[in-house]
DRENVEX-506020 format. One record per atom (N, C-alpha, C): x, y negated, z negated. Coordinates in steps of 0.02 Angstrom, whole numbers, plus 50000, padded with zeros to 5 digits. Example, Ala and Ser with C-alpha at 12.3 -4.5 7.8 and 13.67 -1.06 7.14 Angstrom:
REM residues 2
506605028449610/506155022549610/506605016549610/506425011249646/506845005349643/506454999849606/
REM end
This chain:
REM residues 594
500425005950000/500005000050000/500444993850000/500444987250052/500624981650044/500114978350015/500324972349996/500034965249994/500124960550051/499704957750065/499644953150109/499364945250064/499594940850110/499724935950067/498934929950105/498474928150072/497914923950114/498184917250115/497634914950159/497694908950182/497674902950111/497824896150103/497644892650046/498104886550049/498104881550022/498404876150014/498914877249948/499444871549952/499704872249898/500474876549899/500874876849860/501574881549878/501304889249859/500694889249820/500634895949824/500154899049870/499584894649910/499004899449914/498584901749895/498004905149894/497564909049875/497544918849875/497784921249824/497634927649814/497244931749863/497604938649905/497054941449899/496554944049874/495984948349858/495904953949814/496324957449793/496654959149839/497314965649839/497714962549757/497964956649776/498434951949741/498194950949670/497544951149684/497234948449617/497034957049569/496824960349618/496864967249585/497454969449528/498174967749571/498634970749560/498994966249483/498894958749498/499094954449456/498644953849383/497974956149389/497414958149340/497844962649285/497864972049322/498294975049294/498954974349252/499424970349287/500014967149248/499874962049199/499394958649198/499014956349137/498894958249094/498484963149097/498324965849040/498804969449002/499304973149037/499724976849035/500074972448966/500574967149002/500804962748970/500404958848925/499774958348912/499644955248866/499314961548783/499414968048811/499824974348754/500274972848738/500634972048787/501454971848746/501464966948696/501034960748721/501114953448701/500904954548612/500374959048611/500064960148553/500404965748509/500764969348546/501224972548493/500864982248508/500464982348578/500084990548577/500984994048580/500764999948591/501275003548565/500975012448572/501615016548611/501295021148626/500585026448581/500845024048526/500215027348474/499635025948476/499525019448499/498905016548536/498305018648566/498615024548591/498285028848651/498275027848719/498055029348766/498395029848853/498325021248857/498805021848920/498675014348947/498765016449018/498065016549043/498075016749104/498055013149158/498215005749158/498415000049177/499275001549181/499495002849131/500245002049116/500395006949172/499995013149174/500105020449214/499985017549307/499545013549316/499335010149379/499925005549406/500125001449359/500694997249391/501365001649402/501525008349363/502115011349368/502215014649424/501665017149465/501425020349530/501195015949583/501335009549599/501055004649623/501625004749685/501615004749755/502185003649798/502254996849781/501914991249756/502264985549770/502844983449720/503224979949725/503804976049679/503134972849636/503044975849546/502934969649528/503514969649451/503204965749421/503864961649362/503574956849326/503674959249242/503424953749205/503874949149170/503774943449159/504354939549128/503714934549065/504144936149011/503674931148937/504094923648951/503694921048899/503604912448910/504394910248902/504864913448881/505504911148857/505924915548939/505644916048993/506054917949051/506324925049041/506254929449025/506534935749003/506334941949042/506564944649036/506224949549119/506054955849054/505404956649056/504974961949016/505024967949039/504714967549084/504574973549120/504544975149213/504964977849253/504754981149298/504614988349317/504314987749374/503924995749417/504464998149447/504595005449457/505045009049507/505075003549580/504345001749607/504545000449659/504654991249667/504634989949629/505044983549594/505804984349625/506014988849578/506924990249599/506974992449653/506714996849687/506724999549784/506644993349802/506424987649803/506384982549853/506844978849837/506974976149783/507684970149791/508284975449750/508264982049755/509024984649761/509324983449680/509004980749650/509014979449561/508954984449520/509344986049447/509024990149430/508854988449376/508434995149321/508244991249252/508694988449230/509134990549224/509874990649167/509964982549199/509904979549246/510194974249272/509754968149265/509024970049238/508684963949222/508414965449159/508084969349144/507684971149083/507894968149004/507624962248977/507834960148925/508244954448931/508494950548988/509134946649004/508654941349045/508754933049039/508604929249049/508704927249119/508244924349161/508094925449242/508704923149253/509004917149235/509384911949240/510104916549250/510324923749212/510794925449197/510754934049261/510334933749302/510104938749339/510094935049421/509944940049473/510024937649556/509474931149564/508984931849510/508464928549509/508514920449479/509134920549474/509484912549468/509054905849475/509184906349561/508774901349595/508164899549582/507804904849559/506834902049558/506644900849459/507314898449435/507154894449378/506714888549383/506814886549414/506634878749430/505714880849433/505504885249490/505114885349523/504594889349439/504994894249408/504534898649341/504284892849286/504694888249292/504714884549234/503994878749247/503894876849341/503424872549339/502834877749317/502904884949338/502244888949342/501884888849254/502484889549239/502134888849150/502024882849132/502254875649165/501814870449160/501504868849181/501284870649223/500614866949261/500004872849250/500214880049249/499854887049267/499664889149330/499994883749391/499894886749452/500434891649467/500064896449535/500304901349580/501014896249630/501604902349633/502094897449656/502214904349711/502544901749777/502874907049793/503494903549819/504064909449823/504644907049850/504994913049900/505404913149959/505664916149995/506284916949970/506514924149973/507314922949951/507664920949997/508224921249985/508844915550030/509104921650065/509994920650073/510294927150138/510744927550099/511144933750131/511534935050086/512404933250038/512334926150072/512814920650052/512354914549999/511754914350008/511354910549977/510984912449913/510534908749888/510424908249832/509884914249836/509784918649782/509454924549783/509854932149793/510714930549816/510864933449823/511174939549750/511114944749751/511154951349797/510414954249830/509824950249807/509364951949803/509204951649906/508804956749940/508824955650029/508484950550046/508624945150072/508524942450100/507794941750129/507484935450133/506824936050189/506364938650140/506184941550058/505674944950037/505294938050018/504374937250015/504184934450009/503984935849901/504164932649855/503814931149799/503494927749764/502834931049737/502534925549704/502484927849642/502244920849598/502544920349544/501904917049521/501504921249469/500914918249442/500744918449381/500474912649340/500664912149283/500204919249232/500344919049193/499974926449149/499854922949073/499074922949075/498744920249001/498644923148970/498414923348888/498274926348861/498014920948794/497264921248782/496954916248737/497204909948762/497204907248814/497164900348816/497874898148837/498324902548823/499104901348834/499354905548875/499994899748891/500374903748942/500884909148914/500744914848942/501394921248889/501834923748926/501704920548992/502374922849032/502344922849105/502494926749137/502354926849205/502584932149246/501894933749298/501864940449339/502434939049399/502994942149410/503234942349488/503054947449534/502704945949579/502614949949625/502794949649705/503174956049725/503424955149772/503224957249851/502804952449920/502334955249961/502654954249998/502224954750085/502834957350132/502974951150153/503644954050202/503944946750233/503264943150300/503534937650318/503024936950377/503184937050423/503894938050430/504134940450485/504224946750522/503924947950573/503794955350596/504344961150611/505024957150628/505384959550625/505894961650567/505584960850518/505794960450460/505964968250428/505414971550426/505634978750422/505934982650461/505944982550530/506474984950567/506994983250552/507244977250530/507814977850519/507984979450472/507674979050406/507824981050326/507804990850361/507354992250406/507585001950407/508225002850448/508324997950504/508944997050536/509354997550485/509364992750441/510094994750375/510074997850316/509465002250347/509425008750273/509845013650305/509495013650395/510005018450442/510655016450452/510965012750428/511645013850437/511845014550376/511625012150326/511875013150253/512005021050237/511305024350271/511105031350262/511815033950302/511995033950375/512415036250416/513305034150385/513165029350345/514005027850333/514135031850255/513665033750228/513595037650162/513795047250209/513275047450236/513625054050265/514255056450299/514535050350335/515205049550378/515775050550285/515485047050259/516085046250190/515865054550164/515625058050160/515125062550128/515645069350178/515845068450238/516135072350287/516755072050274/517145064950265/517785066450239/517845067450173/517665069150133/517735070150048/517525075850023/517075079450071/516845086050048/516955091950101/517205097950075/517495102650128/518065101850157/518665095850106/519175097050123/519815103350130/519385108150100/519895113150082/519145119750095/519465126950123/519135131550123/519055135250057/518865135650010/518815133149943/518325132749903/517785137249884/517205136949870/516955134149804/517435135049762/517395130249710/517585121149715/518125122049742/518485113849769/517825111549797/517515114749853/516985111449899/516535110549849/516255112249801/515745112649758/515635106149724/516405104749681/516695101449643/516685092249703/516925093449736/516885088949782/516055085849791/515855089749808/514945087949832/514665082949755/514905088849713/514655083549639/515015079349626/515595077849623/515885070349640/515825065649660/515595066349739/515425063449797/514565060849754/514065066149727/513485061249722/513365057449654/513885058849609/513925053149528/514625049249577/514545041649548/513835038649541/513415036249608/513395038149666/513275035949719/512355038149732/512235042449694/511635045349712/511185046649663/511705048049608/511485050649546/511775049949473/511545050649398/512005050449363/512285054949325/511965061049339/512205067849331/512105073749378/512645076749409/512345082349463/512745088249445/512275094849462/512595100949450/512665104749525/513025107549533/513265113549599/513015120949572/512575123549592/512465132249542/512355133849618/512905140949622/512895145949685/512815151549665/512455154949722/512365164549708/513005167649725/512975172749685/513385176549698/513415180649770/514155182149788/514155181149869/513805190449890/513585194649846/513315199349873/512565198949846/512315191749835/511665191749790/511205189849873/510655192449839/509925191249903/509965186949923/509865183349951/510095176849999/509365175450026/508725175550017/508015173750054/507865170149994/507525165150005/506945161749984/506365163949944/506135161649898/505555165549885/505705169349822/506455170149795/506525175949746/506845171649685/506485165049648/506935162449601/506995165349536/506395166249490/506395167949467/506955172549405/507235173649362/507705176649341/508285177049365/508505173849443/509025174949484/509635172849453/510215175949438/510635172449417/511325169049473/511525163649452/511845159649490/512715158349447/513085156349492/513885153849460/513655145949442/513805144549402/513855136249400/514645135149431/514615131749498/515235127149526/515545122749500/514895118149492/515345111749480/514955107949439/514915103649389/514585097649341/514885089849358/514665085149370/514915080049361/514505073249334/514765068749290/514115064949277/514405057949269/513995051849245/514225046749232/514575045249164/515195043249135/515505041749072/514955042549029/514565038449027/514195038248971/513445043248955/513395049448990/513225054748999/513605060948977/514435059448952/515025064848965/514695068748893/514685066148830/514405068548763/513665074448768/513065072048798/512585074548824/512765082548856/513215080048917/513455084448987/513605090148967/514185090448909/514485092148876/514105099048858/513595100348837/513255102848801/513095111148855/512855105848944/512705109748966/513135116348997/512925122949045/513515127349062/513815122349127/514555126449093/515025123949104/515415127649221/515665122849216/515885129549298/516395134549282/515975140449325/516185146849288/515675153149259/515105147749225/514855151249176/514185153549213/513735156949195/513285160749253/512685156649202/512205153749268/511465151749230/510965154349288/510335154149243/509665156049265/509035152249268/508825149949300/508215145049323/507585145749302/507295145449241/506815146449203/506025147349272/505815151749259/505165152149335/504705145949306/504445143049356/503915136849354/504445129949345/505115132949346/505585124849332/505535120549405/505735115449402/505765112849458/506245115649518/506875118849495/507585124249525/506995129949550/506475131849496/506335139049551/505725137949596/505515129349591/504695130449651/505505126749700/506155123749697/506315123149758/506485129149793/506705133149745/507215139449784/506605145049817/505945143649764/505485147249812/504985143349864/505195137049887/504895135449928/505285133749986/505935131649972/506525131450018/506705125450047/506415121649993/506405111550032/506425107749943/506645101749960/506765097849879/506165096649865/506395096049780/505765095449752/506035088949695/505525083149691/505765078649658/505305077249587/505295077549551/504905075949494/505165068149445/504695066349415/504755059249367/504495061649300/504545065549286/504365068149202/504345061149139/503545059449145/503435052049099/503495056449024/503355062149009/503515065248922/503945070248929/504045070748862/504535076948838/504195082048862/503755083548850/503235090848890/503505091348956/503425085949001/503305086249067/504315087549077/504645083349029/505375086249053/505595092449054/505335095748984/505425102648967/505385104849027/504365105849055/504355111349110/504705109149181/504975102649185/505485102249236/506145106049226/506255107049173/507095108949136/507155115149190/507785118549188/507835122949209/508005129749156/508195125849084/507995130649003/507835123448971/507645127448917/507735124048855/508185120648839/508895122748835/509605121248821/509495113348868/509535114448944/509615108648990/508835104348943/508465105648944/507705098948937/508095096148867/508525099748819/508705095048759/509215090448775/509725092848817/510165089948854/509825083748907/509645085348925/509005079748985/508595074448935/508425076348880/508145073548861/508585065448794/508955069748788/509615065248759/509905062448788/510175062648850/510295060948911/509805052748944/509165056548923/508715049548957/508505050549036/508595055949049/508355058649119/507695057249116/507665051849155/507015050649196/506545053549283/507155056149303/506955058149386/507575064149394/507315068749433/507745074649471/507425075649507/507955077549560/507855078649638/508395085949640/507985089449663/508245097849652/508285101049726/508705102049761/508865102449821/509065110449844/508665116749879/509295119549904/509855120449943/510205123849935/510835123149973/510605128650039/510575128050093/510435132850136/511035132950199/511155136850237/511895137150290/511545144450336/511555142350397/511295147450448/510665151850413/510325148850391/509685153650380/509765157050314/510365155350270/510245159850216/510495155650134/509895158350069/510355155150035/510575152850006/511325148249987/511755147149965/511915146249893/511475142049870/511285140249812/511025133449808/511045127149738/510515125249726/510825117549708/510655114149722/511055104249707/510455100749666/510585102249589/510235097249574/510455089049547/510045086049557/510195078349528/509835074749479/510015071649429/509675068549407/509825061249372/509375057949362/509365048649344/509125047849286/509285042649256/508985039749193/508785034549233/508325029149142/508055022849158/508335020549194/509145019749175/509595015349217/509495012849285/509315018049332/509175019049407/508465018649405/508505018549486/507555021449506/507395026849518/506835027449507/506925036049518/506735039249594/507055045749600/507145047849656/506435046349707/506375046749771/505715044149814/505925049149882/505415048449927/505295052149985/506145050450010/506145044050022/507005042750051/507395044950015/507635045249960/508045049049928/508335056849963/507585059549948/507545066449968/507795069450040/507595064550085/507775064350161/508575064850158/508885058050123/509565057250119/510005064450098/509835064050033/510005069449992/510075078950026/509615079950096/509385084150104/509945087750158/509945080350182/510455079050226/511325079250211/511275076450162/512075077250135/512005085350099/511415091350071/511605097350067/511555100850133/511255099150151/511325102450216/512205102950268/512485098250242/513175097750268/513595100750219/513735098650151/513725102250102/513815110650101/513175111550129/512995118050129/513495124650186/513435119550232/514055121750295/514395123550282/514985120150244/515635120250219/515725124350156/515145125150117/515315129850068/515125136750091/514855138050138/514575144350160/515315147450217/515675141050254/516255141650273/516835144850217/516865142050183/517495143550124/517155150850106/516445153050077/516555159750069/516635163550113/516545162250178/516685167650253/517485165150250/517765163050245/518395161150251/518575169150185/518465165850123/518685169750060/518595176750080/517935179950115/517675185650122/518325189250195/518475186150226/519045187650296/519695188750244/519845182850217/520355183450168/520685190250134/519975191250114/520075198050058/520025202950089/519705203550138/519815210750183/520515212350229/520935203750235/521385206650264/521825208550207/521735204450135/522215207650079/522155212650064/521705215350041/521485222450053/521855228950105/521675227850172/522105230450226/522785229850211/523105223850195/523625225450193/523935227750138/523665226950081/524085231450008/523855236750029/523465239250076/523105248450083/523885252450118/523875246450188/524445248850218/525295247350181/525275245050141/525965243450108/526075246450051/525525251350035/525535255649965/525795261249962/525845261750022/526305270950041/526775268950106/527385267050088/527905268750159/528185273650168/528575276250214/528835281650207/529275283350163/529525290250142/530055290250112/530825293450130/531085289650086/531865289150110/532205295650087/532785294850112/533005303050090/533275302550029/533355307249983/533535307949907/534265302249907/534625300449946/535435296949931/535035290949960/534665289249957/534495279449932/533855278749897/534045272549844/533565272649816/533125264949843/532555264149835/532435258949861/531795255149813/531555250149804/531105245949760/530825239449846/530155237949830/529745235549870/529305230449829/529145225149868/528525218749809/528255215549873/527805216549880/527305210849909/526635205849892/526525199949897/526445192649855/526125189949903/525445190849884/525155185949931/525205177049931/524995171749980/525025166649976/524565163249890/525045158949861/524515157649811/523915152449834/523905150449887/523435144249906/522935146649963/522285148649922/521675152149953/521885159849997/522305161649946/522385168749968/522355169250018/522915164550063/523085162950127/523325171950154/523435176650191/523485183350221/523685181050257/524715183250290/524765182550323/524975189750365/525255191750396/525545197850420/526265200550423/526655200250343/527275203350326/526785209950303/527575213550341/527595221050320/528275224050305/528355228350299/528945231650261/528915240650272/529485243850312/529295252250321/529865255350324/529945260050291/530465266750277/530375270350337/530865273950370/530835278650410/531325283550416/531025290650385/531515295150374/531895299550445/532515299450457/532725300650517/533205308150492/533645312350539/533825317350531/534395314150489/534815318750454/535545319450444/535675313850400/535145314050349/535165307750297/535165300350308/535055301050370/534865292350393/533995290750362/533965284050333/533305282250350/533305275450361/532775273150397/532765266450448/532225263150402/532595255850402/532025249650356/532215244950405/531275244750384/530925239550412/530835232550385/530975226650415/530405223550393/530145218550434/529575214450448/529365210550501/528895207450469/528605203350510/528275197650495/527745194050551/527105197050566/526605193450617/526635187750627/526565185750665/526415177050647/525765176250663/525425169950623/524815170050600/524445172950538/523955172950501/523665173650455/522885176650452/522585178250413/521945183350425/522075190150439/521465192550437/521355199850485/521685201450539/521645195950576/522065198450649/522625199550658/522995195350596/523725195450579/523855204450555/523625202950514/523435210550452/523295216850533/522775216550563/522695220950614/523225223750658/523465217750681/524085216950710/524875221250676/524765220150625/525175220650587/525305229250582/524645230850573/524565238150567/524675243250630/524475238050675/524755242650750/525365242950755/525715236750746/526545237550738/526895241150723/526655243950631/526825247250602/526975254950628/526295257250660/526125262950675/526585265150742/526755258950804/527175258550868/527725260750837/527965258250788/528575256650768/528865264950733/528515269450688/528255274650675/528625279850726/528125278850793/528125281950838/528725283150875/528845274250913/529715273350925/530315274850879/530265274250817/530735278750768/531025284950773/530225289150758/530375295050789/530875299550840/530955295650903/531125296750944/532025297350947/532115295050879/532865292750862/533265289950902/533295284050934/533355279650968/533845275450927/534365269950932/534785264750898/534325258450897/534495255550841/533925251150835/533655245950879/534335242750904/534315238650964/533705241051026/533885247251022/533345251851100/532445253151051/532655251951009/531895252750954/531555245750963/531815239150945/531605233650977/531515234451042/531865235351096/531755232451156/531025236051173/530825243651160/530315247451157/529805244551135/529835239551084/529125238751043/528935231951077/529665228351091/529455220151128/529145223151202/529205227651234/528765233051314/527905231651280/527935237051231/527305239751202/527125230951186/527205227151146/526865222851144/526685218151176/527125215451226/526985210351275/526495213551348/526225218651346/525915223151392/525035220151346/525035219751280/524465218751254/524435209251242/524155205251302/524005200051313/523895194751258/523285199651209/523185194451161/523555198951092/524145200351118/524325203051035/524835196750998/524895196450956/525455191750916/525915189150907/526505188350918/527055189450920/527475192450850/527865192450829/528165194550758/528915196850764/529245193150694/530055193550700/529935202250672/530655203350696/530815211150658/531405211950632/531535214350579/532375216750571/532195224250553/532825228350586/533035235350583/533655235750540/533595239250482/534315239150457/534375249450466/534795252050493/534815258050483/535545262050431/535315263750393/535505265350325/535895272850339/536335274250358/536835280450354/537365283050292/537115285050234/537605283750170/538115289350190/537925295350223/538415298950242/538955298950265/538855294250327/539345291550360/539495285950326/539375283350278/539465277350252/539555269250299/538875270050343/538795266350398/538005262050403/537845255150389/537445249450407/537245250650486/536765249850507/536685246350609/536265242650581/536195236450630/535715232550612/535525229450666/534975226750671/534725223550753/533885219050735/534085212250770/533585208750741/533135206550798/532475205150793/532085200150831/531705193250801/532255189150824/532195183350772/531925181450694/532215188450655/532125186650581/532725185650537/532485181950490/533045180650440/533495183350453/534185182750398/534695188050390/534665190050329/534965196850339/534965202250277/535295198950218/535465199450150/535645198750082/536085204750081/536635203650056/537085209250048/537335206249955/537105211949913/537455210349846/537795216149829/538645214049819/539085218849798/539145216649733/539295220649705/539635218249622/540345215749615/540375210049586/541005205349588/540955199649630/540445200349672/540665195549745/540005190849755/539945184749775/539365181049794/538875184949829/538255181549827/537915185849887/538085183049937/537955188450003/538385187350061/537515188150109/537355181250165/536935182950205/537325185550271/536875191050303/537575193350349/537375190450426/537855189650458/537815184250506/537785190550568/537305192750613/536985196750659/536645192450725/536565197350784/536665193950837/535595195150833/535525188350840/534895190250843/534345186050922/533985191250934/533615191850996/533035188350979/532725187251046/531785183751028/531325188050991/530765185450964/530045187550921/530155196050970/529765200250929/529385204250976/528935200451025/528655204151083/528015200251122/528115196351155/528575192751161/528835189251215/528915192751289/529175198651286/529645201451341/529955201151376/530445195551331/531055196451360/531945200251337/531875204151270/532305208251282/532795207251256/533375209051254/534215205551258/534435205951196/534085213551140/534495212651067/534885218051088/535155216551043/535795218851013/536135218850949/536385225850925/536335228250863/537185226950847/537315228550761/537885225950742/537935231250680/538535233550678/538665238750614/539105235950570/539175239550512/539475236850436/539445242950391/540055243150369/540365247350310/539715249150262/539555255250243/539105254450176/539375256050122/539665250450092/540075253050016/539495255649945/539855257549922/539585262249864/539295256349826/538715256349791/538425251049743/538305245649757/538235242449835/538035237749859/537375240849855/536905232949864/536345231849861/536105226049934/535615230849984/535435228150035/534855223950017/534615217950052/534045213850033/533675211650096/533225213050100/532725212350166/532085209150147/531775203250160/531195198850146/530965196150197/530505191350196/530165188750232/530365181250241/530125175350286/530405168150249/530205165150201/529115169650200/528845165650134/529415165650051/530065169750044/530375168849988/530755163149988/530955160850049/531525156850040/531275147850074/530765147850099/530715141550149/529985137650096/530195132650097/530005126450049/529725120450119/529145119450106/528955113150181/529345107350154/529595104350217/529805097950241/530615100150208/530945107950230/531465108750211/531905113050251/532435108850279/532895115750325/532975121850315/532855125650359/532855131750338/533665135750318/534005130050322/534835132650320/534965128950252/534585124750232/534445124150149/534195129750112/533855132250153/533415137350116/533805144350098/534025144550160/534595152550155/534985149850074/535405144150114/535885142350051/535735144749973/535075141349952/535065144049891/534955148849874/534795153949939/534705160449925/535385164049898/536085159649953/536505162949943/536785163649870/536615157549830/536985154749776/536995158049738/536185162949736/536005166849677/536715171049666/536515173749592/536825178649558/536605182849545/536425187249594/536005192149586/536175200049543/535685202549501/536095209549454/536145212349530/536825214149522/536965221849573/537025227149571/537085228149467/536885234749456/536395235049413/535725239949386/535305240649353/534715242749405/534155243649391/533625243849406/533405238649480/533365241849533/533185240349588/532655231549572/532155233249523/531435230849506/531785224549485/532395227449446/532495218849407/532955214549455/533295216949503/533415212249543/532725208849613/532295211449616/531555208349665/531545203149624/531455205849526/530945199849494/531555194149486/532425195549482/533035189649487/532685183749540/532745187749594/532635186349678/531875180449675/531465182649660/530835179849653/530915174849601/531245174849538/531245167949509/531755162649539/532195165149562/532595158749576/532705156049644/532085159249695/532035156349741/531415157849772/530985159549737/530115162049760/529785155649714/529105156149739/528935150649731/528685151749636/528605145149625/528565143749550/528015138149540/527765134249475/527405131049476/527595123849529/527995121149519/528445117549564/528245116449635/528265124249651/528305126749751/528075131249743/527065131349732/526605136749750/526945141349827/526605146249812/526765150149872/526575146849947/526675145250000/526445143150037/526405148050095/526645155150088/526575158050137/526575166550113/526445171150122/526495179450100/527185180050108/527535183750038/528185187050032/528075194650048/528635196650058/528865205250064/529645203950064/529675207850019/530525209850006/530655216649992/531175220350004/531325225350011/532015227850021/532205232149944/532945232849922/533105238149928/533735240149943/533955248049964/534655247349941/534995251349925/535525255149877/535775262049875/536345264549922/536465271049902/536675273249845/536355279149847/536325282649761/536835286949763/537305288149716/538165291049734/538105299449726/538545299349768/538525308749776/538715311149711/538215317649696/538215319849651/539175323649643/539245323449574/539895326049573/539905334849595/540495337249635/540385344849656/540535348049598/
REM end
């Protein structure tokens, strides 16, 4: 419902009905207060009429003081309670029309005034709204005065006030795109979204998601239990907040709450709970309505989270007096930023869910290598990425050959995921095969770089061959562009050994060539990946270096030189993992005495 403003002489005019209807109500209203009614009173259904009223209205007593406004009071000049309620016009946006309140209580005529722009007087308040300002009696006296706010007369006036709701709306979502779903990350994304809407939307919001093998349809709220993601609220809410579950902790949506008619209807649901009764059966428990209610929650807007048809979980929001309370636009806005929201968190668990199946795959395939012959002993560790259980495709393989030889592996896919992991596993198995055949390692690469560059979309991946002869007391070694080996003797630095090394597998082009070395008694061979040694925005000939520096045990327990190896140059709090390790140590074991 508008007001429209009639024809009349004078700076104010003549009332419509409409005007006079509405200004009646705020009369009386205010002239309760004036007398001291008080909720014990019994209903005030006047008071209940102006609170539901689309128009801006606003009472101010004889000393200029802003009494009372309506929700849709604050939707029109962008004000909120907290910013007039109790505080003298003079000291509020409402500056300018001192002059104009002060004749209304002397004379008792109707005044109206236009606000100014947004460099002018009236400002923060929009521009172009028409107000009038009429005096409010009570026994013979003036007790204050009604503001009420009707439409502009200019026709173009609301197009443009929705013109700059639509861009306000569009530059909130553009900010809403870079700030949320920065990371694949289902908690981060969570945490983000509730960030992003305190204080911009709301003054307390919660993130609650299903669990990722939970029913996913509509329709089933009831008892459902959910993860709480994320909490975030305004400072002076933190005491309250406090109270409620925490992220992490699993909650349940009381049936008939406002959380389960959204989740069973599948669209927001906004409520204004005027009593404690009415907050309760909004609550989503008990626990939250005491919390809500201490709090001062006046409005929630309860949103689901939905992503390709299924879902996700649940965004609620909620406001005190402070604000206005949530409205049809809200909801539109709001619906819109879960709906994007929703994308990105449904991304991060398909991300998490790929993740874990290739970690999976690959500790399946890295849990049994072959085994070596009784004269070496050997110890193995593989470490996934610490940052979203990044999977990349290091592997690591024994291969037992005749006459006490056995052949180690180790390589490295390039790329990350399943396909890496997939990849990884065919390699393994080629590699297996070409072994077999007892071939020198050099002719074992050139074989596998055939086999792979024949398969179009396969991967590429470095390899090193170290072939282990303790009998002969003989090293071969032959690389396709991976690291170099670790050699730890006892007495002596570690030594990286300097080998002629050829292109990735998959390329197909060929051209390794292998290199032999003494195998002395109680040396310790070292074979890894680069995730141990390479640090971003750092040479990788820095990186060897400190590998070399170590002091690594060269005698004891295979295990305790991985865990040496891994502290003093694997990653630490410092330098999270940024990429999957595999390392892999070998040692001949000394001939038994005859």
């Amino acid at each position: 419902m508008r007001f429209r403003h009639g024809s009349g002489g004078g700076e104010g005019g003549t009332p419509t009905g409409a005007d006079t209807g509405a200004l009646t109500a705020a009369a009386a209203a205010l002239r309760g207060r004036a007398y001291g009614a008080t909720e014990g009173d019994g209903p005030d259904p006047l008071g209940e009429l102006i609170g539901v009223l689309p128009a801006g209205v606003a009472l101010l007593d004889a000393e200029l003081r802003w009494l009372y406004l309506n929700p849709a009071f604050s939707t029109v000049t962008g004000l909120r309670r907290a910013d007039l309620q109790g505080r003298p016009v003079e000291a509020t946006a409402f500056a300018d029309a001192v002059g104009t309140l002060r004749r209304v209580l002397a004379d008792g005529r109707d005044r109206e005034r236009t606000t100014g722009g947004p460099d002018g007087p009236g400002a923060p308040v929009p521009p172009g709204l028409r107000v009038r300002y009429r005096p409010l009696t009570a026994d013979g006296r003036t007790a204050g005065v009604v503001v009420l706010v009707l439409d502009d007369p200019d026709p173009d006036q609301e197009l443009r006030r929705e013109l700059a709701q639509a861009r306000t709306r569009l530059a909130l979502l553009e900010a809403a795109a870079e700030r949320i779903g920065t990371t694949l990350d289902v908690d981060t994304t969570c945490a983000e979204l509730a960030a992003f809407a305190v204080p911009r939307l709301a003054e307390l919001a919660t993130v609650d998601v299903l669990p990722p093998d939970a029913d996913a349809r509509t329709g089933r709220a009831p008892g459902r239990r959910f993860h709480r993601a994320a909490l975030d609220c305004a400072e002076g809410l933190r005491p309250a907040a406090d109270r409620l579950p925490r992220p992490g902790e699993s909650v349940r949506h009381r049936e008939d709450s406002t959380a389960a008619r959204a989740l069973a209807s599948g669209v927001a649901v906004l409520v204004a709970p005027r009593t404690a009764e009415e907050l309760a059966e909004a609550a989503p428990d008990r626990d939250s309505a005491a919390v809500y209610r201490v709090a001062g929650v006046t409005s929630l807007l309860v949103v689901p989270l939905t992503a390709r048809g299924r879902l996700i979980g649940l965004l609620t929001l909620a406001r005190t007096a402070a604000s206005p309370a949530f409205g049809p636009d809200d909801a539109v806005l709001v619906g819109d930023l879960a709906a994007r929201a929703a994308t990105g968190i449904d991304n991060a668990r398909r991300y998490s869910r790929s993740q874990g199946i290739a970690l999976d795959l690959q500790r399946a395939l890295l849990s049994e290598p072959g085994h070596p012959h009784q004269n070496l002993e050997l110890a193995s560790r593989y470490l996934p990425s610490g940052s979203s259980s990044v999977v990349g495709g290091d592997w690591y393989e024994t291969v037992r050959l005749p006459f006490g030889r056995t052949l180690l592996v180790m390589g490295d896919v390039m790329g990350h995921g399943v396909e890496a992991a997939v990849d990884m596993s065919s390699y393994r198995a080629t590699l297996r095969d070409v072994a077999a055949m007892d071939l020198p390692p050099h002719r074992i690469l050139r074989q596998l770089d055939t086999v792979i560059a024949a398969n179009e979309s396969a991967r590429p991946a470095t390899c090193l061959l170290a072939l282990a002869d303790p009998g002969r007391g003989r090293w071969t070694f032959a690389s396709a562009g991976h690291l170099p080996p670790a050699l730890i003797t006892p007495g002596r630095p570690t030594e990286l050994l300097r080998l002629p090394t050829g292109p990735p597998l998959g390329t197909g082009l060929g051209g390794y060539e292998q290199a032999g070395r003494d195998l002395l008694p109680g040396e310790t061979l070292l074979l890894y990946t680069d995730g141990l040694v390479e640090r971003r925005g750092e040479d990788i000939d820095a990186s060897l270096a400190r590998l070399a520096a170590l002091r690594l045990p060269a005698a004891g327990p295979l295990e305790d030189l991985l865990d040496a190896a891994l502290r003093g140059v694997g990653p630490d709090a410092g330098h999270p993992a940024e990429d999957d390790i595999a390392v892999l140590a070998a040692r001949p074991r000394p001939r038994p005495a005859a």
